[in-house]
C-alpha positions as CSV (number, residue, x, y, z in Angstrom):
1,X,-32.9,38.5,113.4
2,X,-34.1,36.7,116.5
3,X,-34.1,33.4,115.4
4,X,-30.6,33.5,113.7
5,X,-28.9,31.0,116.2
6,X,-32.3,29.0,116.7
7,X,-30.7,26.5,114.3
8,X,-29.9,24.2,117.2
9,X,-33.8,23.6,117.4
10,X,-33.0,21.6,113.7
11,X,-32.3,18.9,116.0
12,X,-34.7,18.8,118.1
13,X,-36.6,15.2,117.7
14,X,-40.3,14.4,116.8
15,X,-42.2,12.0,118.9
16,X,-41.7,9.3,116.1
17,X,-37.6,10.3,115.7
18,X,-37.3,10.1,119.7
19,X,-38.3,6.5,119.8
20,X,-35.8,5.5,117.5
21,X,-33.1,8.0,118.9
22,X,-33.4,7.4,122.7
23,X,-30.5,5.0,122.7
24,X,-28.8,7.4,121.0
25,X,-29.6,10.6,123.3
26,X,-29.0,8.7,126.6
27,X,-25.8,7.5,125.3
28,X,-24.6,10.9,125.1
29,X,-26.2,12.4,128.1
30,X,-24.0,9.9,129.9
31,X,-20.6,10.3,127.7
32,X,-21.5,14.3,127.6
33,X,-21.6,14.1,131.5
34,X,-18.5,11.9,131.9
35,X,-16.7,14.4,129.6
36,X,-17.9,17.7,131.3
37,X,-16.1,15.8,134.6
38,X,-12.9,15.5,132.6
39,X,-12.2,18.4,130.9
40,X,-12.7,20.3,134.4
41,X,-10.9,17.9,136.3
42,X,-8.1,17.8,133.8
43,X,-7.6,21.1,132.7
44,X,-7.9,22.5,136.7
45,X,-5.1,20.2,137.4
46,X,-3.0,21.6,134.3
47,X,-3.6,24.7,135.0
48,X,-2.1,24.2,138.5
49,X,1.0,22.2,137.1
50,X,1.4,24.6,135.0
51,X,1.3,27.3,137.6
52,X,3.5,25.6,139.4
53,X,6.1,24.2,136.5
54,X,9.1,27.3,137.0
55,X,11.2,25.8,134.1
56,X,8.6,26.8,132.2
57,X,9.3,30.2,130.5
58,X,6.7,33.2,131.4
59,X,5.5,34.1,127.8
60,X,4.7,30.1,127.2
61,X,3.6,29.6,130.7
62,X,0.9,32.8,129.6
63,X,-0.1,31.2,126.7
64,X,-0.4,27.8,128.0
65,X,-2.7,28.8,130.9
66,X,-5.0,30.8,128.8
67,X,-5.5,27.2,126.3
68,X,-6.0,25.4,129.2
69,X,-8.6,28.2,130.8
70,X,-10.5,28.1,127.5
71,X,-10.9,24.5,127.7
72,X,-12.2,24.6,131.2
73,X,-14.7,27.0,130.1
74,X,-15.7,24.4,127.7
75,X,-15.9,21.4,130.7
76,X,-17.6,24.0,132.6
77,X,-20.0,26.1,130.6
78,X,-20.7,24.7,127.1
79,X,-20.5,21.4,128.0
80,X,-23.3,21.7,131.1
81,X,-25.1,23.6,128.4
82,X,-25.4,21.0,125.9
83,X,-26.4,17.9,128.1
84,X,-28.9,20.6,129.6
85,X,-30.8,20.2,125.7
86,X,-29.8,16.5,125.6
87,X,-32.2,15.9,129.1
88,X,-34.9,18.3,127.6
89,X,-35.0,17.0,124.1
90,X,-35.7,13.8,125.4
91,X,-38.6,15.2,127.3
92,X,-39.6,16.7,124.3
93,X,-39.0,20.4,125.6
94,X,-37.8,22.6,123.4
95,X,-35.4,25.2,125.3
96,X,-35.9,28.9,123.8
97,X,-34.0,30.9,121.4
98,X,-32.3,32.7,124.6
99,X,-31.2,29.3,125.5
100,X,-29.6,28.3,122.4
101,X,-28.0,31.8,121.6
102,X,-26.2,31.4,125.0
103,X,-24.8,27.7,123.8
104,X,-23.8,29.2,120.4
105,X,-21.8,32.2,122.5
106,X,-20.3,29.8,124.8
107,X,-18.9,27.6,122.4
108,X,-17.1,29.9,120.4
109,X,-16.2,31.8,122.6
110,X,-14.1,29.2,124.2
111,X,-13.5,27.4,121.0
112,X,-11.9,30.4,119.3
113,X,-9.9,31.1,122.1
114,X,-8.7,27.6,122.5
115,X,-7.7,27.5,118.6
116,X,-5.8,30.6,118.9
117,X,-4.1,30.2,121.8
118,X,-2.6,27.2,119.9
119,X,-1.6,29.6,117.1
120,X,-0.1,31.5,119.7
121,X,2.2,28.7,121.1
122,X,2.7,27.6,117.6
123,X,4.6,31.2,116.7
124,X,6.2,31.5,120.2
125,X,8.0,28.2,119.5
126,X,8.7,29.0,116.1
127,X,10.4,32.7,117.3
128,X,12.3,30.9,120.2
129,X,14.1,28.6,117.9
130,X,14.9,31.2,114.5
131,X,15.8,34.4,117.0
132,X,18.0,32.3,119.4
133,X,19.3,35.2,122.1
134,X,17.1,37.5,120.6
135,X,14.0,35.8,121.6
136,X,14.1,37.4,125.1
137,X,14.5,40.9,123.5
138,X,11.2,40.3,121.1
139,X,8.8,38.1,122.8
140,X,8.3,39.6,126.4
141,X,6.0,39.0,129.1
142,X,4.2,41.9,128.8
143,X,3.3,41.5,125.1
144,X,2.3,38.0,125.4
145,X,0.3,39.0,128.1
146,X,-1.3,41.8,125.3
147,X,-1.4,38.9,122.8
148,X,-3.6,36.6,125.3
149,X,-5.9,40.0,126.1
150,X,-6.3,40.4,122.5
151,X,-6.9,36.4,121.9
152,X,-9.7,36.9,124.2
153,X,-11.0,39.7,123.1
154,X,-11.4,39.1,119.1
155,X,-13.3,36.0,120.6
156,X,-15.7,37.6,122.3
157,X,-16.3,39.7,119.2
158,X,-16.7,36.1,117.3
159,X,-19.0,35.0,120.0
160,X,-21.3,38.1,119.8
161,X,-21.6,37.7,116.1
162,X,-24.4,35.2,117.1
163,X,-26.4,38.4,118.2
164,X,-25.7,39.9,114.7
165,X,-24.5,37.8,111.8
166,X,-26.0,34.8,110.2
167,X,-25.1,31.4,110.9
168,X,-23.6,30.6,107.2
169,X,-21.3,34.2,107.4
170,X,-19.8,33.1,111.3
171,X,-19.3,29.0,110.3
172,X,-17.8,30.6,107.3
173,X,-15.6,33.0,109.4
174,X,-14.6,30.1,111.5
175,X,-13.8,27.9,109.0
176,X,-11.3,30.0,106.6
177,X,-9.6,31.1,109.8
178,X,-8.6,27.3,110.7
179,X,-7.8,26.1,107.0
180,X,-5.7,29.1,106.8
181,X,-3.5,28.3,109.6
182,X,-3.3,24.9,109.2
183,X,-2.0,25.1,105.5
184,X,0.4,27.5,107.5
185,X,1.1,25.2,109.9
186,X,1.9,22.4,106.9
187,X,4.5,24.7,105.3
188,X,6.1,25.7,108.2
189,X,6.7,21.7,108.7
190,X,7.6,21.7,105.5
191,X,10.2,24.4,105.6
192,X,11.6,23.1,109.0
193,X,12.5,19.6,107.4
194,X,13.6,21.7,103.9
195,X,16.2,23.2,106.1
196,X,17.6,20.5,108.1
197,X,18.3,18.9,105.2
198,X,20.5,21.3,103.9
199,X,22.2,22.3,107.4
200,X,26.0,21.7,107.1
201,X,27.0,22.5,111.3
202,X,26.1,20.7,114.0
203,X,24.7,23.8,116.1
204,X,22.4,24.3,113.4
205,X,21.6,20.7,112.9
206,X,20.6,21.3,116.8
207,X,18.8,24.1,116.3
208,X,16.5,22.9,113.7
209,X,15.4,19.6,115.3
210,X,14.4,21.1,118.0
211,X,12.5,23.5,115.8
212,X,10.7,20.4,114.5
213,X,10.5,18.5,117.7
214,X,8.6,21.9,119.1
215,X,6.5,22.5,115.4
216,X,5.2,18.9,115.6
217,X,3.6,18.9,119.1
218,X,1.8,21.7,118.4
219,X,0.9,20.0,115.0
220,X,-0.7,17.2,117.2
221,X,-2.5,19.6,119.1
222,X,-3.8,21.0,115.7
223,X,-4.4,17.8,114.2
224,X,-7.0,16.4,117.3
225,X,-8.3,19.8,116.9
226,X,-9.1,19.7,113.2
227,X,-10.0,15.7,113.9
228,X,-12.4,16.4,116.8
229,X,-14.6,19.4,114.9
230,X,-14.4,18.2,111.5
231,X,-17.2,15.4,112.1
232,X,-19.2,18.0,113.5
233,X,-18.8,20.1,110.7
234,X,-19.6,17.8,108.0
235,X,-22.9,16.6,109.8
236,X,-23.9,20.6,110.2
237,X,-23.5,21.0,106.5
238,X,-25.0,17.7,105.5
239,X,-28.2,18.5,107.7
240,X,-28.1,22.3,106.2
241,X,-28.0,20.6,102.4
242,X,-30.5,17.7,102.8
243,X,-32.4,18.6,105.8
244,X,-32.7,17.4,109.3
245,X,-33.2,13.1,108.7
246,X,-33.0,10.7,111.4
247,X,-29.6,9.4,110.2
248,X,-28.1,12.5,110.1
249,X,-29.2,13.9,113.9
250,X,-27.1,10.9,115.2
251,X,-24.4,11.7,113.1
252,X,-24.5,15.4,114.8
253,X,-25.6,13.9,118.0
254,X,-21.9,11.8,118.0
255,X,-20.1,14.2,116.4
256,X,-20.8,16.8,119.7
257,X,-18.9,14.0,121.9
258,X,-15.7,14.5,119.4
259,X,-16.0,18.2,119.6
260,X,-15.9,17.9,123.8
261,X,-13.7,15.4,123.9
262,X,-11.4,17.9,122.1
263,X,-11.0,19.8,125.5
264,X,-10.4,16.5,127.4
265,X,-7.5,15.4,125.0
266,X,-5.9,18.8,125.2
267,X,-4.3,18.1,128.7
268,X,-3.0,14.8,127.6
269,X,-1.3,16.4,124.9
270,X,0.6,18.7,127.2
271,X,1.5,16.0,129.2
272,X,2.9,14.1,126.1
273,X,4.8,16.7,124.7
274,X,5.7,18.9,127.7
275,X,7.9,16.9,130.1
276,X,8.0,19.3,132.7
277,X,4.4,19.3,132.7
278,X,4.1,16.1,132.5
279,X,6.7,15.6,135.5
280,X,4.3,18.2,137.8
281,X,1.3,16.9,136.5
282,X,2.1,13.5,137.4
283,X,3.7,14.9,140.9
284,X,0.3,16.7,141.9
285,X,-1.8,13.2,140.8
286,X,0.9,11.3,143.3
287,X,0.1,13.7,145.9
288,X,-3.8,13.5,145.8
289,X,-3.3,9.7,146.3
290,X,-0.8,9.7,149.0
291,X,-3.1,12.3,150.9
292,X,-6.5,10.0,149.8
293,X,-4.7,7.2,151.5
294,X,-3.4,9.0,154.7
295,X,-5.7,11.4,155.7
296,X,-4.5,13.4,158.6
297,X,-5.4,12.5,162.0
């Protein structure tokens, strides 16, 4: 039971592997590092615009602070984590099993999180469009607030399956839970373009392409999600299959900078899709410069 999340040590180069790798490894020691700087720097500054955005409705603002949080977990914790083994597997130090099981609990714990929280925004936009007035009667603060308590806390319980379950049953776990709600996902765009074809009044014309307009921006955010952890996923299973070769620890070693670029991309989404986020976001970043350029005497 004690080596069940050791699996990271798979990866772990031989002298004769490190000589052809190094490239590879400092390449993403640097990458790793510049990406750990973003996604903190990034989602910190979200978080604030969004803090600060009041258009912004409280049950969306909720949810759209606890995405951005999880992501800065990732810059901050998991990230660190990772270019910690990247520096130690190029000395040839092999970090313990404590070390690895840590990794493996920060990663899905804020991975999870992040991927439900998206779920989360996904339904909120979907409710505010088909209940209309009655949105304010059925999505509240206070059980938003319940729904982000609850996101967090069926992650944890993820996370701690690394003390427990095996690798295969969690990656399994994981991976039903995301194809289910992004075939979801695909037929509720499916359904939202069904039924703006057949709308005969204008209000409802109205109605419905905002629905879309809403449904496809969180789409994107699903899509760069599924983009940015498939890669990793196939190189997991391919090493699993046919065993740790040279080839395929670059392939994992390049697919980790897709899975933490994930959280970097996350605050450029908002600021595409959202323009009142965009609009603060961009507002703070003016501010930091004018107050770079005139410091106070």
């Amino acid at each position: 039971m004690s080596d069940l999340y050791c699996y990271q040590s798979l990866y772990f180069p031989s002298l004769a592997e490190l000589n052809v790798l190094r490239g590879t490894f400092i390449a993403n020691c640097i990458l790793n590092g510049f990406l750990t700087h973003t996604a903190i720097m990034l989602n910190i500054v979200t978080i604030y615009a969004i803090w600060k955005t009041s258009t912004i409705p409280k049950p969306v603002k909720t949810l759209l602070l606890s995405l951005a949080f999880s992501d800065f977990g990732v810059g901050l914790l998991a990230q660190p984590i990772y270019t910690a083994f990247l520096v130690s597997w190029l000395q040839l130090n092999d970090p313990s099993c404590n070390v690895y099981r840590l990794f493996s609990i920060c990663g899905y714990l804020f991975s999870m999180a992040s991927f439900s929280a998206v779920v989360a925004v996904s339904v909120d936009r979907f409710l505010a469009v088909h209940l209309h007035l009655r949105y304010h009667e059925f999505v509240t603060h206070k059980r938003v607030v319940a729904v982000v308590i609850s996101i967090w806390l069926f992650s944890a319980f993820v996370s701690s399956m690394v003390l427990w379950a095996s690798v295969s049953t969690l990656n399994n776990m994981i991976s039903f839970t995301g194809a289910f709600f992004f075939f979801c996902k695909c037929c509720d765009v499916h359904q939202d373009l069904f039924n703006l074809n057949d709308g005969s009044q204008s209000g409802e014309m109205t109605n419905f392409a905002s629905l879309i307009k809403s449904t496809v921006g969180v789409f994107y955010v699903y899509l760069v999600f599924l983009i940015c952890y498939l890669p990793y996923s196939i190189s997991v299973v391919a090493i699993k299959i046919n065993g740790p070769s040279i080839a395929f620890k670059k392939v994992f070693l390049f697919s980790m900078i897709f899975v933490n670029l994930n959280s970097s991309l996350n605050p450029v989404l908002y600021c595409w899709k959202m323009r009142n986020i965009r609009h603060a976001f961009l507002h703070i970043l003016r501010n930091m410069s004018w107050n770079r350029n005139n410091p106070s005497h």
